[in-house]
C-alpha positions in Angstrom: -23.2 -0.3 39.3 -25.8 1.4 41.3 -28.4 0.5 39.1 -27.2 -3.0 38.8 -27.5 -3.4 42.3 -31.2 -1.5 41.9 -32.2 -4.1 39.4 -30.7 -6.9 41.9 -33.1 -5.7 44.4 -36.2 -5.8 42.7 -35.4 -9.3 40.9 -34.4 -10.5 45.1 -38.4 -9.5 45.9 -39.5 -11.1 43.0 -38.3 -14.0 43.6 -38.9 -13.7 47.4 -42.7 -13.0 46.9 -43.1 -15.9 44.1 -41.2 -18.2 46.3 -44.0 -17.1 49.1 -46.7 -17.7 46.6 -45.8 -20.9 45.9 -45.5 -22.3 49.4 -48.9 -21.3 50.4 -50.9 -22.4 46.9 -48.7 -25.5 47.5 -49.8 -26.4 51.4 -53.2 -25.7 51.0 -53.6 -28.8 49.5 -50.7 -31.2 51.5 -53.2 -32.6 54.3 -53.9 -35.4 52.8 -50.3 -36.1 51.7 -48.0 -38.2 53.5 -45.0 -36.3 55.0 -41.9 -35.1 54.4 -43.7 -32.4 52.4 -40.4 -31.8 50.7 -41.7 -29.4 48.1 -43.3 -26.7 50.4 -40.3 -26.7 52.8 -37.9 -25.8 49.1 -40.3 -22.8 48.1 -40.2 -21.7 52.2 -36.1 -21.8 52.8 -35.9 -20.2 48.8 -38.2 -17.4 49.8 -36.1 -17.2 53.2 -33.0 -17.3 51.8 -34.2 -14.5 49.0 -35.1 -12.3 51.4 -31.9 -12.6 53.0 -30.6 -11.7 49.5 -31.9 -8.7 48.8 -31.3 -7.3 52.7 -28.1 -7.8 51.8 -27.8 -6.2 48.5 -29.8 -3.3 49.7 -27.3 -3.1 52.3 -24.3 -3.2 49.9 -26.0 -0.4 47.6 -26.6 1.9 50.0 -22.9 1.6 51.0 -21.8 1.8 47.1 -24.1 5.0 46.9 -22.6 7.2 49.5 -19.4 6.2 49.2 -20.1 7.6 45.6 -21.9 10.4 46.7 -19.1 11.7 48.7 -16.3 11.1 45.9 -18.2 13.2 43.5 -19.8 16.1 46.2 -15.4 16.2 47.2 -14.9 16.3 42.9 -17.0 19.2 42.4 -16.4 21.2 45.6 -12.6 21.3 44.6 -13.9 22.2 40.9 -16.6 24.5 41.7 -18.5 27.2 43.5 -21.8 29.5 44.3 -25.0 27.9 42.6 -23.7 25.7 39.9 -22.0 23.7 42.9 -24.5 23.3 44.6 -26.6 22.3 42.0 -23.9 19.5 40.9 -24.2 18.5 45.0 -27.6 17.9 45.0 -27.8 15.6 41.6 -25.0 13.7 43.4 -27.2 12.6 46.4 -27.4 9.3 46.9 -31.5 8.5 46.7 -32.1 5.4 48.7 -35.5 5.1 46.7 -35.3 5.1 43.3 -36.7 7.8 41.1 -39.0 5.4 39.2 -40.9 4.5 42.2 -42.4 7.6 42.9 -46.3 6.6 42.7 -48.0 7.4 45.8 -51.3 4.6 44.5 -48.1 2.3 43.1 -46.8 2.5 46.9 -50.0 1.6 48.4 -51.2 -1.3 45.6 -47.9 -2.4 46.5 -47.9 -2.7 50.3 -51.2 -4.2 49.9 -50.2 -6.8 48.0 -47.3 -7.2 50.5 -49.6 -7.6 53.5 -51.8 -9.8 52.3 -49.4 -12.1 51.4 -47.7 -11.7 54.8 -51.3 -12.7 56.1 -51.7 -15.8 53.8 -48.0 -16.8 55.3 -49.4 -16.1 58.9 -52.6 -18.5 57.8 -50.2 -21.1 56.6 -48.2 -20.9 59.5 -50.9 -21.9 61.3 -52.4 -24.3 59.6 -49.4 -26.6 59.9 -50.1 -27.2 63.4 -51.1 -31.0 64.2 -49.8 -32.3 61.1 -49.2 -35.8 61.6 -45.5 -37.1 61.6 -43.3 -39.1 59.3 -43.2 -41.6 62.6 -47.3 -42.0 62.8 -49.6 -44.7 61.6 -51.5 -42.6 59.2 -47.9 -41.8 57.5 -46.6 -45.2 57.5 -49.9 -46.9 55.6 -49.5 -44.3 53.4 -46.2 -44.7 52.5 -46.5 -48.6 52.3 -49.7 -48.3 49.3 -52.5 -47.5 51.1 -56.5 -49.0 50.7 -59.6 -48.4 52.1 -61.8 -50.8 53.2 -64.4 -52.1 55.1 -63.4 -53.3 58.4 -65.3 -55.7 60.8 -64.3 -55.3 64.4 -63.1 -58.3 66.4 -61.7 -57.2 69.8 -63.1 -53.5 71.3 -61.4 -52.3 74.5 -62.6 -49.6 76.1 -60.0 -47.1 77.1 -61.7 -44.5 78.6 -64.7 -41.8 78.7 -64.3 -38.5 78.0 -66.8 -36.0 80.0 -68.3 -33.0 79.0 -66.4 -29.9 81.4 -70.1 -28.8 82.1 -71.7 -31.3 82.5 -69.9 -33.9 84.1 -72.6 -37.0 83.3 -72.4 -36.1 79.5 -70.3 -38.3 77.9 -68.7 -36.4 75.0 -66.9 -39.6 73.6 -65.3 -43.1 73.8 -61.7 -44.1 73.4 -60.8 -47.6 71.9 -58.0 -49.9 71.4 -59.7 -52.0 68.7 -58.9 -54.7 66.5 -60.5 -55.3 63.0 -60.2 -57.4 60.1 -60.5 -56.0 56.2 -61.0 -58.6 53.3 -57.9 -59.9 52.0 -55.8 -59.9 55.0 -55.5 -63.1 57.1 -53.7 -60.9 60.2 -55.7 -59.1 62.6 -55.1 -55.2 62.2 -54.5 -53.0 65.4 -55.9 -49.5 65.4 -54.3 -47.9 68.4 -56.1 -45.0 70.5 -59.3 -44.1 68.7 -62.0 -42.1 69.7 -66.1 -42.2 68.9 -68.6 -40.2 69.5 -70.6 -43.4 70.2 -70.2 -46.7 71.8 -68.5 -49.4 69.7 -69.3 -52.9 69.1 -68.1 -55.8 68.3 -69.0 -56.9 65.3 -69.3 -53.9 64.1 -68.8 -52.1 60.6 -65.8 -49.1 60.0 -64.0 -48.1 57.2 -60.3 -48.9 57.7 -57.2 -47.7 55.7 -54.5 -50.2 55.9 -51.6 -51.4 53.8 -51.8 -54.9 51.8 -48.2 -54.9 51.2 -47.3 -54.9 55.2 -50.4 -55.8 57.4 -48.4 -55.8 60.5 -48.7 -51.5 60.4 -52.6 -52.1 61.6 -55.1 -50.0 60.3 -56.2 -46.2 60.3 -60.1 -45.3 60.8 -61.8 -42.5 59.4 -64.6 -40.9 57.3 -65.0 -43.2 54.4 -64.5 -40.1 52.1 -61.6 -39.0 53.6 -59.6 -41.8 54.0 -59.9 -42.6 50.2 -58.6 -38.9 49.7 -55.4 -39.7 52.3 -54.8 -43.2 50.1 -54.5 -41.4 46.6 -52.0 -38.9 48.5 -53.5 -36.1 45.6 -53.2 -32.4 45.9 -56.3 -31.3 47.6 -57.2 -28.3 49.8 -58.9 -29.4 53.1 -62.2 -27.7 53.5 -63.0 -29.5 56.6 -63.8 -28.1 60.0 -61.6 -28.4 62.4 -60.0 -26.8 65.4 -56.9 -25.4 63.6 -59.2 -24.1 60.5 -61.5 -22.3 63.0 -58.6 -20.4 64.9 -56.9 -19.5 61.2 -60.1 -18.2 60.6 -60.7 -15.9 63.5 -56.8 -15.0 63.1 -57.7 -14.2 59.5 -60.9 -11.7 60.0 -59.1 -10.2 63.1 -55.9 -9.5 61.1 -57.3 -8.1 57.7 -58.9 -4.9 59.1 -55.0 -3.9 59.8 -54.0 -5.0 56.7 -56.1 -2.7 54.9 -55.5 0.4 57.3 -51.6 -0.1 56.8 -51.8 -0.3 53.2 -54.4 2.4 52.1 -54.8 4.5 55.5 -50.7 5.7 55.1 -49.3 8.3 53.5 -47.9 6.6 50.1 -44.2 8.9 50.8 -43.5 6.4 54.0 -44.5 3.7 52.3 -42.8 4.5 49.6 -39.5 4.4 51.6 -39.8 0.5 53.2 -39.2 -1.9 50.5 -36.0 0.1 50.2 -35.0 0.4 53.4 -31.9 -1.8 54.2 -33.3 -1.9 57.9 -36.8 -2.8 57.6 -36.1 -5.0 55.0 -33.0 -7.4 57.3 -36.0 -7.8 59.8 -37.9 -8.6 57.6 -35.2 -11.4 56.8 -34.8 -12.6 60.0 -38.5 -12.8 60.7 -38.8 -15.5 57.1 -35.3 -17.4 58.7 -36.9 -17.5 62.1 -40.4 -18.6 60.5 -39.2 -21.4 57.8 -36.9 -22.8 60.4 -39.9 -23.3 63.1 -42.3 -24.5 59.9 -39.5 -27.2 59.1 -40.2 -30.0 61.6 -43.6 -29.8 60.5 -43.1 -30.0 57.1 -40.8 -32.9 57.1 -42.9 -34.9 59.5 -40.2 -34.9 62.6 -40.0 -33.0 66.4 -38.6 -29.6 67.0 -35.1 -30.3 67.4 -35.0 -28.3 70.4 -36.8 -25.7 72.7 -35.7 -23.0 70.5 -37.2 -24.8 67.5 -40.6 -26.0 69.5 -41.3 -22.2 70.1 -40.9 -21.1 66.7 -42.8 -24.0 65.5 -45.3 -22.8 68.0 -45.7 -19.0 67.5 -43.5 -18.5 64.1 -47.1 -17.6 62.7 -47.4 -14.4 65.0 -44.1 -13.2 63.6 -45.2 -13.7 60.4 -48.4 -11.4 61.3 -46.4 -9.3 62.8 -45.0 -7.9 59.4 -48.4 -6.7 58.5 -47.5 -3.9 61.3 -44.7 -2.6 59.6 -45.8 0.7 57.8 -45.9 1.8 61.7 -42.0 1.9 61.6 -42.5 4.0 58.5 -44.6 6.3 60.0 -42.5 6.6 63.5 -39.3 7.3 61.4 -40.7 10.0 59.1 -41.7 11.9 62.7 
């Protein structure tokens, strides 16, 4: 039984970290997808739920083993004495960390490969942020059979400016309501809000995504290369700058320095200890509950279904991180 349970574990974390893998390798390529982004949000609830799974097994076998332990130190103190029982005592112990796992380099290879998937979670996290909705234009077209063409603008409205905050005479950018046509509809296509860099004219040239099947959902602007990316709706990581990739970034190169020091700077005996430790391991399982149910408005394109929600959505990234720091409980508990 104890070694059924043993084996249980280890196949729990298996399927935890593969799960794990697979969300990440899988949404580094969703941005040009319309959402839900069902398949992500499967591989983040089966890695949630996994880690649940083996918290609770580990829990279960450690209850198994000293209840064991103490039915067969009570069987041989009532058969024996003097060395021999003690001996006999001390093979009964119940080892929460199996005797297998004894490799001080296996520990640290192992919690190294454990943070640095935490940090690719943390980065993925992240990079959900300002994802756009099942409810926005961008989704809609793309869900109707999207195309890309060139549009010819009719009506521009000017919005507003937007103003540089040093330099209050710079303008940093325009914001239209515009209207455009594309070749091959008869109906005029509404763009909503957009915003330029430069003044807009009537008349003018941009490339438009819209959808010939229903017209009246207007028209999406963009890069020409990037809208034709968004209307195949292919796998295809997103090498672009933007705000969100910049602040993964610096989250990335500020993070991996700890990474390294809590995998190779540790003693390999406390790290030896965590993946087997029923308590470290149920936080751990809370942390992947409270982070895959804060990544799940994002992933299927709706709103946080409450405050609760909209903070985890938020900041469920810097819980994620915050596994990274757990050698230090190791550490506090072997002093």
């Amino acid at each position: 039984m104890q070694n059924a349970l043993t084996q249980a574990v280890r196949a729990s974390a298996v399927l935890t970290y593969a799960a794990v893998v697979a969300a990440c390798v899988w949404a580094a390529g969703i941005d040009y997808q319309a959402a839900p982004h069902t398949g992500v949000l499967i591989c983040v609830w089966a890695a949630a739920a996994a880690w649940v799974q083996r918290a609770v097994l580990l829990w279960v076998r450690r209850w198994y083993g000293l209840r064991k332990e103490r039915e067969e130190v009570k069987a041989v103190l009532e058969k024996e004495t003097g060395r021999r029982a003690a001996r006999r005592v001390q093979q009964s112990r119940f080892r929460p960390v199996p005797d297998t796992f004894a490799s001080t380099a296996l520990s640290k290879a192992r919690q190294l490969a454990v943070s640095a998937l935490a940090l690719a979670a943390t980065l993925t996290a992240l990079s959900l942020h300002g994802m756009p909705g099942s409810d926005s234009r961008q989704t809609a077209i793309q869900h109707a059979g999207a195309e890309v063409a060139v549009a010819t603008v009719v009506q521009a409205r000017l919005l507003e400016k937007e103003y540089d905050d040093d330099n209050p005479e710079l303008v940093r950018g325009y914001v239209y309501e515009l209207t455009v046509t594309v070749p091959g509809s008869p109906a005029k296509l509404a763009t909503g809000r957009t915003t330029y860099h430069d003044p807009v004219r009537e008349g003018g040239l941009l490339t438009a995504m819209w959808a010939p099947d229903d017209p009246s959902l207007g028209a999406y602007l963009g890069r020409e290369e990037k809208l034709h990316r968004m209307a195949a709706g292919k796998w295809q990581p997103n090498l672009e700058g933007s705000i969100v990739n910049a602040i993964a970034l610096i989250v990335g190169l500020c993070l991996l320095p700890w990474v390294l020091l809590f995998s190779l700077g540790i003693n390999g005996g406390s790290l030896r200890k965590l993946p087997w430790s029923p308590v470290m391991q149920s936080v751990h399982a809370a942390v992947a509950v409270l982070a895959a149910y804060g990544c799940t408005p994002a992933l299927r394109g709706e709103d946080p279904s409450g405050t609760a929600q909209a903070l985890l959505q938020a900041g469920g990234w810097v819980l994620l991180g915050g596994m990274i720091f757990s050698p230090v409980y190791a550490v506090l508990k072997r002093r």
